[in-house]
C-alpha positions in Angstrom: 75.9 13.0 231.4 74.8 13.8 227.6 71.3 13.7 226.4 71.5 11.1 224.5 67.6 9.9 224.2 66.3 7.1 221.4 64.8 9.2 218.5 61.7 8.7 217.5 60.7 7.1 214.2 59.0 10.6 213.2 62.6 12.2 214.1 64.6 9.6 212.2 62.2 10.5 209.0 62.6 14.2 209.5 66.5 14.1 209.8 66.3 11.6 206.3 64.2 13.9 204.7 66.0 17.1 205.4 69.2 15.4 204.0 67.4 14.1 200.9 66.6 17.6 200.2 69.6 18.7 201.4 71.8 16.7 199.1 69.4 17.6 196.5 69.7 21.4 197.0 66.5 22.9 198.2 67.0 24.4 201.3 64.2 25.8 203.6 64.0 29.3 203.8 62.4 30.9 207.0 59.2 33.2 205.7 60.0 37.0 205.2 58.0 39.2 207.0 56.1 40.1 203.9 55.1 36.2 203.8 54.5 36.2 207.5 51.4 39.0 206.9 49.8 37.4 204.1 49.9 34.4 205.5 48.3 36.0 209.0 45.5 37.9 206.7 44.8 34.5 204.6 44.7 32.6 208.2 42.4 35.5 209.1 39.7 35.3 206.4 39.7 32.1 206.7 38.6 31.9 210.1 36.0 34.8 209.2 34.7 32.0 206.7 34.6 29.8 209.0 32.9 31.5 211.2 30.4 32.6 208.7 29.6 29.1 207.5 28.9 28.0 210.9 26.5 30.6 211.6 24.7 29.6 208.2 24.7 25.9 209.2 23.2 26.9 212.7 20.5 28.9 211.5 19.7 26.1 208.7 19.6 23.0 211.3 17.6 25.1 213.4 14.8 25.4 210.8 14.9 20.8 210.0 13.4 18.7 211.8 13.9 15.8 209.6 17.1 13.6 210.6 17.8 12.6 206.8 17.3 16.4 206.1 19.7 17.3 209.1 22.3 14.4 208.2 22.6 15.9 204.2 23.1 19.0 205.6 25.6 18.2 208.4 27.6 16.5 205.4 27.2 19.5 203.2 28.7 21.8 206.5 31.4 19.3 206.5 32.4 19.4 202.9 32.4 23.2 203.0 34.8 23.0 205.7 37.2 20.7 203.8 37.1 22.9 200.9 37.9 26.1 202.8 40.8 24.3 204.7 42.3 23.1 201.5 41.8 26.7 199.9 43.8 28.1 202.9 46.3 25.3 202.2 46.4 25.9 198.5 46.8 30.0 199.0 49.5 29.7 202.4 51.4 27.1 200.2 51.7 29.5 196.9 52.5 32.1 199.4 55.5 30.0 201.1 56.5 29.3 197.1 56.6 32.7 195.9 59.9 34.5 195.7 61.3 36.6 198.4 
């Protein structure tokens, strides 16, 4: 008996996208190890800023009392979080681009 399961839609995409950029010539190239370690130490300070801000946004929420005060700040924690995910995005992605 094969294994011969419906694919998913997601899988269905995935294979035409791999032949679209197959046909097209990029290819995907596994990480070099040099890659893999920056990648690790970017995914690394990135959680140490993480960390940081959250300790910041703690201590700061501890001191309001106000709920408009504590909602502008919650939003503020919230942005800085976005911006430090799409910074790790932004440097993992020029690392994944540069040349091996």
């Amino acid at each position: 008996m094969t294994d011969d399961k419906p694919k998913s839609a997601v899988e269905l995409a995935m294979e035409r996208m791999r032949r679209k950029d197959a046909d097209s010539g990029l290819t995907e190239q596994p990480p070099t190890e040099e890659q893999k370690a920056a990648i690790a130490e970017a995914r690394s300070l990135h959680a140490s800023k993480v960390a940081e801000a959250e300790i910041l946004h703690r201590s700061k929420l501890a001191g309001l009392l106000d709920p408009a005060e504590r909602a502008q700040a919650e939003e503020a924690y919230r942005r800085d979080l976005a911006r430090l995910r799409d910074d790790l995005e932004r440097k993992i992605g020029k690392i994944r681009s540069r040349p091996e």
